[in-house]
C-alpha positions as CSV (number, residue, x, y, z in Angstrom):
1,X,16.6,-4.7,19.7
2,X,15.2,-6.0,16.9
3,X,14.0,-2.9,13.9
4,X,12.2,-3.5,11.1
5,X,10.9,-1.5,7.8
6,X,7.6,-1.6,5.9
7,X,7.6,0.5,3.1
8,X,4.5,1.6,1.1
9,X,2.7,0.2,-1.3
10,X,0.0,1.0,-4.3
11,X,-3.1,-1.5,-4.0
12,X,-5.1,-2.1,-6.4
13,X,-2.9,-0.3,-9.7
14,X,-6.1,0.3,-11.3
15,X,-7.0,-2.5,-13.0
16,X,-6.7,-4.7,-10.4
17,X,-9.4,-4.3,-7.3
18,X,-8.2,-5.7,-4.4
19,X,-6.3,-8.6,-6.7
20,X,-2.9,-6.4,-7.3
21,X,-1.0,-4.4,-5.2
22,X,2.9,-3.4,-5.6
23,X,5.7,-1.8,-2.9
24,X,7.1,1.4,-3.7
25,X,10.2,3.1,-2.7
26,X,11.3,7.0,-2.8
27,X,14.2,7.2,-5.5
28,X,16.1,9.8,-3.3
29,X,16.1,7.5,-0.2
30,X,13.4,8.9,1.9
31,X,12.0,6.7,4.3
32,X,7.8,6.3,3.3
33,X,6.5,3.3,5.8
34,X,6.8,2.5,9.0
35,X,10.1,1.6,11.2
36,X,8.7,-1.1,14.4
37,X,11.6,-1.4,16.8
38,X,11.3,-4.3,19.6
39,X,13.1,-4.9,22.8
40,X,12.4,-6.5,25.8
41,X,10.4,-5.2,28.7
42,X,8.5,-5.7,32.1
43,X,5.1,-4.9,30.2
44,X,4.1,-3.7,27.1
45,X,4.7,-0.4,26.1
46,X,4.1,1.9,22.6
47,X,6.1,4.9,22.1
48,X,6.0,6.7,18.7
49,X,7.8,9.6,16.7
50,X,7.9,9.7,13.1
51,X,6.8,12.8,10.3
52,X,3.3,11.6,11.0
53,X,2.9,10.5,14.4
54,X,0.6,13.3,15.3
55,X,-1.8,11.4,13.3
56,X,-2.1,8.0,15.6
57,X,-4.3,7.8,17.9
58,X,-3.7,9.4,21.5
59,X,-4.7,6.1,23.3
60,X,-2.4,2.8,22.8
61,X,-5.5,0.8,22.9
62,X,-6.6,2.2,19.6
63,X,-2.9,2.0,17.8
64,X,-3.0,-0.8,15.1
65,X,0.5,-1.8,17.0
66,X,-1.1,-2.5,19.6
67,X,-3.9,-5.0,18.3
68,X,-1.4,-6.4,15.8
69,X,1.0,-7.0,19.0
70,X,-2.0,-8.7,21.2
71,X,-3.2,-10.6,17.8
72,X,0.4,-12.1,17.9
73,X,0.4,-13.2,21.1
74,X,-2.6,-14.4,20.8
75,X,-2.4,-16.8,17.8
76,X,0.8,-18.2,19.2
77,X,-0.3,-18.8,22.6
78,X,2.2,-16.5,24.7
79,X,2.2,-13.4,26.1
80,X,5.3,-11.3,25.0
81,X,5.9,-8.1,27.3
82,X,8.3,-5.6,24.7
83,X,8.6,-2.1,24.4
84,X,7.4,-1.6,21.5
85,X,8.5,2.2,19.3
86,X,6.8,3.0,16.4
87,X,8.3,5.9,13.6
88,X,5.1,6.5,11.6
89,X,6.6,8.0,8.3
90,X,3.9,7.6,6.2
91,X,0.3,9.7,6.6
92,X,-2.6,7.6,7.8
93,X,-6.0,7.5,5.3
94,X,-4.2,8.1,2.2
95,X,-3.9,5.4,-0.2
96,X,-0.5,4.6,0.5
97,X,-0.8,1.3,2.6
98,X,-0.5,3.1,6.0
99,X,-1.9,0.7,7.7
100,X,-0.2,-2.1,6.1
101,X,2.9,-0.7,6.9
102,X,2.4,-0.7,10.8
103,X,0.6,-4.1,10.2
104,X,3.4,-6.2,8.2
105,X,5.8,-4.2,10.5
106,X,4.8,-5.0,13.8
107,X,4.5,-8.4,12.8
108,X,7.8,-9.1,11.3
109,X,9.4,-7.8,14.7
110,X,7.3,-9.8,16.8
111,X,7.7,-13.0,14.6
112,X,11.3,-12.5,15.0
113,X,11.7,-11.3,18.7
114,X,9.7,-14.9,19.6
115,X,12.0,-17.0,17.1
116,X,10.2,-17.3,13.9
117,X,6.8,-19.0,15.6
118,X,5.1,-18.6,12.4
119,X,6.0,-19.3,8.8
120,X,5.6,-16.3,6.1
121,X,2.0,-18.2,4.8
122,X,0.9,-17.8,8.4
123,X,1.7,-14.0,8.8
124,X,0.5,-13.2,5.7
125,X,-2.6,-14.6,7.0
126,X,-2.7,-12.8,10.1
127,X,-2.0,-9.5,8.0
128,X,-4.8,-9.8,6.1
129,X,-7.1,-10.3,8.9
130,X,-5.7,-7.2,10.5
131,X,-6.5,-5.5,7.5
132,X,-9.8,-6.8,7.2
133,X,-10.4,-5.1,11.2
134,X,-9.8,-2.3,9.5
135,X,-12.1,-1.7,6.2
136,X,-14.2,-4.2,7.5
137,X,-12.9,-6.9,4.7
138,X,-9.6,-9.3,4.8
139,X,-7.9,-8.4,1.8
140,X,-4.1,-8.9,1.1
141,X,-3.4,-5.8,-2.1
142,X,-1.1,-3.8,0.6
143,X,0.1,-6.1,2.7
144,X,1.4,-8.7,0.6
145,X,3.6,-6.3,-1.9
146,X,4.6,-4.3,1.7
147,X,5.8,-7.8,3.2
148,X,6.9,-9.8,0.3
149,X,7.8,-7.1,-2.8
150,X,7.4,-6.6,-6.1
151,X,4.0,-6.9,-7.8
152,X,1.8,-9.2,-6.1
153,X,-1.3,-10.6,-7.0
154,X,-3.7,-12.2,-4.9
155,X,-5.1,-15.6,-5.3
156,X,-6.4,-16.6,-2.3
157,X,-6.7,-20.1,-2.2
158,X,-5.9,-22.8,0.9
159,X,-2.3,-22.6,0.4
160,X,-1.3,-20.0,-2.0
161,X,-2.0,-16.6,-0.5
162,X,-0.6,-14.3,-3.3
163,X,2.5,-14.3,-5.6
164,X,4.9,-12.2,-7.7
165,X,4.2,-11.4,-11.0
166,X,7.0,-10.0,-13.5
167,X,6.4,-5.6,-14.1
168,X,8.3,-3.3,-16.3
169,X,11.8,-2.7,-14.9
170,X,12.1,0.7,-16.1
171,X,8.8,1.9,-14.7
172,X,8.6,4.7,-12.2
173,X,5.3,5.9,-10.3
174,X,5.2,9.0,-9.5
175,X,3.2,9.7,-6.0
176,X,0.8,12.4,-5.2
177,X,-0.4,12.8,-1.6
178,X,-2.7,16.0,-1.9
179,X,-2.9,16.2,2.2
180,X,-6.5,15.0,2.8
181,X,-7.9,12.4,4.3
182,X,-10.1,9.2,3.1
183,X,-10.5,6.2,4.9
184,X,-10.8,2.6,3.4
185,X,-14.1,2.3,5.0
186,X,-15.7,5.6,3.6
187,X,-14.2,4.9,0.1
188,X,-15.4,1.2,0.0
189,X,-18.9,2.8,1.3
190,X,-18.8,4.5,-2.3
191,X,-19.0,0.9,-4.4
192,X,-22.2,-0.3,-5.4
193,X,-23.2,-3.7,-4.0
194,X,-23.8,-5.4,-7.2
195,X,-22.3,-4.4,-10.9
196,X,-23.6,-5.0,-14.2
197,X,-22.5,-8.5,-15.8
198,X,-21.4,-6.4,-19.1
199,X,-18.8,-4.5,-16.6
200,X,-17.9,-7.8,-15.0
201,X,-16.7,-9.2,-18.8
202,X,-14.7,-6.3,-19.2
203,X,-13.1,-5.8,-15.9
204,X,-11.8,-9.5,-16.6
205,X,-10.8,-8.8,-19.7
206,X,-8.6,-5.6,-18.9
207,X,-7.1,-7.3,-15.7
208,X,-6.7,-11.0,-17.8
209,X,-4.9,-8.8,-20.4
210,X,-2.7,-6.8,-18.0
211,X,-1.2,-9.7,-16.5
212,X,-0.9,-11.3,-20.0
213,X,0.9,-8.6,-21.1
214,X,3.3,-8.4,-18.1
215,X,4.3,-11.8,-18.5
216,X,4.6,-11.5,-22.4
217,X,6.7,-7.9,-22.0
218,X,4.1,-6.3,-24.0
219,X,4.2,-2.3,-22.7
220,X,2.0,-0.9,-24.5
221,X,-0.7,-4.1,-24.5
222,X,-0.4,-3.7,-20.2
223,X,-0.9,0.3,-20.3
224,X,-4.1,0.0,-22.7
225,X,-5.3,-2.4,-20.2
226,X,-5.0,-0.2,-16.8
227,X,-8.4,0.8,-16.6
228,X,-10.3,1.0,-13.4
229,X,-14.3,0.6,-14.3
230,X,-14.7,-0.8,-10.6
231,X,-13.7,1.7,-7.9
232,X,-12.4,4.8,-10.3
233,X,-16.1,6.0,-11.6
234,X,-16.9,6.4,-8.0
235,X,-14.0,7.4,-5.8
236,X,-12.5,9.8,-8.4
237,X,-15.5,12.6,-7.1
238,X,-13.7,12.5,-3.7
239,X,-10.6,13.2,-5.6
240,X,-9.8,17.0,-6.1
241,X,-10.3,17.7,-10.0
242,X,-9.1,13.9,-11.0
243,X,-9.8,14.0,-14.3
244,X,-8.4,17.2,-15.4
245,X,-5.5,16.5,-13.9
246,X,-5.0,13.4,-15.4
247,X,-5.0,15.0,-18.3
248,X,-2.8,16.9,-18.0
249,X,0.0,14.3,-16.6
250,X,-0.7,12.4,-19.6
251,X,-0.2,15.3,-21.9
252,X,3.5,15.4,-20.2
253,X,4.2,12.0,-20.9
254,X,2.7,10.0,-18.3
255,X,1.5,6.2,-19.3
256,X,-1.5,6.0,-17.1
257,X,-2.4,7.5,-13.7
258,X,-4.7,6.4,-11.5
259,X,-5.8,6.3,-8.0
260,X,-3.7,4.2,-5.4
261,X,-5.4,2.4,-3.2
262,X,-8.1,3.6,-2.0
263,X,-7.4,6.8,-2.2
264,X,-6.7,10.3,-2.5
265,X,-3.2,10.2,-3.4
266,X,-2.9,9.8,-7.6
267,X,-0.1,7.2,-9.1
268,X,1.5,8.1,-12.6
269,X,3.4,5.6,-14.2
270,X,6.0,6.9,-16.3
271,X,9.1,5.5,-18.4
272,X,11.7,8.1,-18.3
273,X,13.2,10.6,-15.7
274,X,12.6,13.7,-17.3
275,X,9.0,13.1,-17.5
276,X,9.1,11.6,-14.0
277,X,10.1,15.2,-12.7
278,X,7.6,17.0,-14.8
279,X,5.0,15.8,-13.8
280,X,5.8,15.4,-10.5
281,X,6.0,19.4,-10.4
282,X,2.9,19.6,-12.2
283,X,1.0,17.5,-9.4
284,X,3.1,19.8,-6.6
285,X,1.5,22.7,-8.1
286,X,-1.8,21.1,-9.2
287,X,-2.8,18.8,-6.6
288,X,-1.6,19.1,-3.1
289,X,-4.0,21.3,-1.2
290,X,-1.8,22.3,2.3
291,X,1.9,21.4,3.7
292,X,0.6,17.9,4.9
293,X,0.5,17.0,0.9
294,X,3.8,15.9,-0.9
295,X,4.8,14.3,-4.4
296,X,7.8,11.4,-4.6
297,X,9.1,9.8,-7.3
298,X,9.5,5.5,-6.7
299,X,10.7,3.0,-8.4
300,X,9.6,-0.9,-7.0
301,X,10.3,-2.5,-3.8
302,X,11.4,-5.5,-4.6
303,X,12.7,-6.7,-1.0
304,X,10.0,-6.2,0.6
305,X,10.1,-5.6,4.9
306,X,13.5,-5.6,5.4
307,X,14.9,-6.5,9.1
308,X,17.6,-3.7,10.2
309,X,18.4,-4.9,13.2
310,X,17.8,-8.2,15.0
């Protein structure tokens, strides 16, 4: 049987629409992604378990396993009959690169159960396009930190799909999951069509800067330059109370927060422990709104999918 883990990841970081993402991973060892395990069978099959499994669909043919595993086999020509058992550990609509995580897993496992058909450049590839089936656009901000670590950012050219950029070693992020739902689709339904050229200057200029500043080990210069002015003026009002919170996390000693992905769960970056657990109570008692919600504190995945079994 071959097992595999996708953890979650943080797309956009702010200043980075759909150019940055970066994997997370729960300090304490908690498992927030997806485990895929795949063995042979007669036909194909989808079992699935997991903290959040009562959120997938109740039909296989709607599963994102499922299309990833028929995508597969259709891109490489062969039809591969495998039981295929999902543990869905991370909630679906919620920022946190769900999708990417069944995505990147499913694919690994099948990539490996047929002997490495395709290369990492072509998998990549077919991520994306899952993704795109999705929120109705290819793009590669979860994906590519969930399947290849560390901070990505996405180029997008013929041959170079994304790469790793340097980050802040002694950066945490502390996620907020408040227990609602928002889909990719609804939140990129909020974005206007067209943006002002004045907010086009500066966008570049913050996410120019940010990048500058990672590669130059300038703290301070990359914090000053997370600023969202493309999704955050419009997604923050399905947010409950984002800006007071903010706030308020800042007034603990948070760097920046912002919203992950698409939303609704918040990401505070933070420098030192103490304040990692501070405001990570505040947010438990601020911004979760039922039991579904939770708060973790991460550090960076810099592995990426990792293969447990094979």
């Amino acid at each position: 049987m071959i097992k595999v883990y996708a953890s979650a990841s943080i797309g956009n970081i702010g200043v980075g629409f759909d150019v940055l993402g970066v994997g997370i991973l729960p300090i304490d060892g908690a498992l927030l992604g997806d485990i895929i395990s795949v063995e042979r069978s007669d036909s194909f099959s989808l079992y699935t378990s997991g903290k959040f499994f009562h959120e997938l669909p109740t039909e296989v043919e709607n599963n994102i396993v499922y299309h990833s595993w028929k995508y597969f086999c259709a891109c490489v020509g062969e039809d591969f009959p495998v039981s295929i058992y999902l543990e869905k550990n991370i909630p679906i609509s919620s920022g946190l690169g769900s999708s990417a995580c069944s995505i990147v897993a499913t694919l690994v496992a099948m990539n490996h159960y047929s002997g490495n058909l395709l290369s990492n450049h072509q998998l990549l590839m077919l991520m994306g396009e899952m993704e795109g089936k999705i929120s109705g656009e290819v793009h590669f901000d979860n994906v590519s930190p969930c399947f290849l670590g560390g901070v990505q950012i996405i180029l997008q050219t013929s041959s170079i799909i994304s790469q790793r950029i340097p980050i802040f070693s002694d950066w945490l992020w502390v996620m907020a999951y408040p227990g609602i739902k928002i889909s990719t689709l609804e939140a990129r339904s909020m974005l206007p069509i067209q943006y002002h050229r004045n907010d086009c200057i500066t966008h570049g200029r913050y996410l120019s800067g940010f990048v500058h500043a990672c590669y130059t080990d300038q703290e301070s210069l990359a914090i000053n330059m997370m600023k969202d002015i493309i999704s955050e003026p419009y997604r923050s009002q399905l947010l409950p109370d984002f800006f007071s919170i903010r706030e308020e996390v800042i007034s603990l000693g948070a760097l920046i927060c912002g919203i992950s992905g698409s939303g609704p769960t918040l990401f505070c970056v933070v420098n030192d422990q103490l304040i990692a657990n501070n405001v990570a109570n505040l947010l438990s008692g601020r911004y979760l709104q039922n039991d579904e919600g939770f708060v973790c504190v991460c550090r960076l995945n810099f592995s990426g999918v990792q293969i447990l079994s094979e």
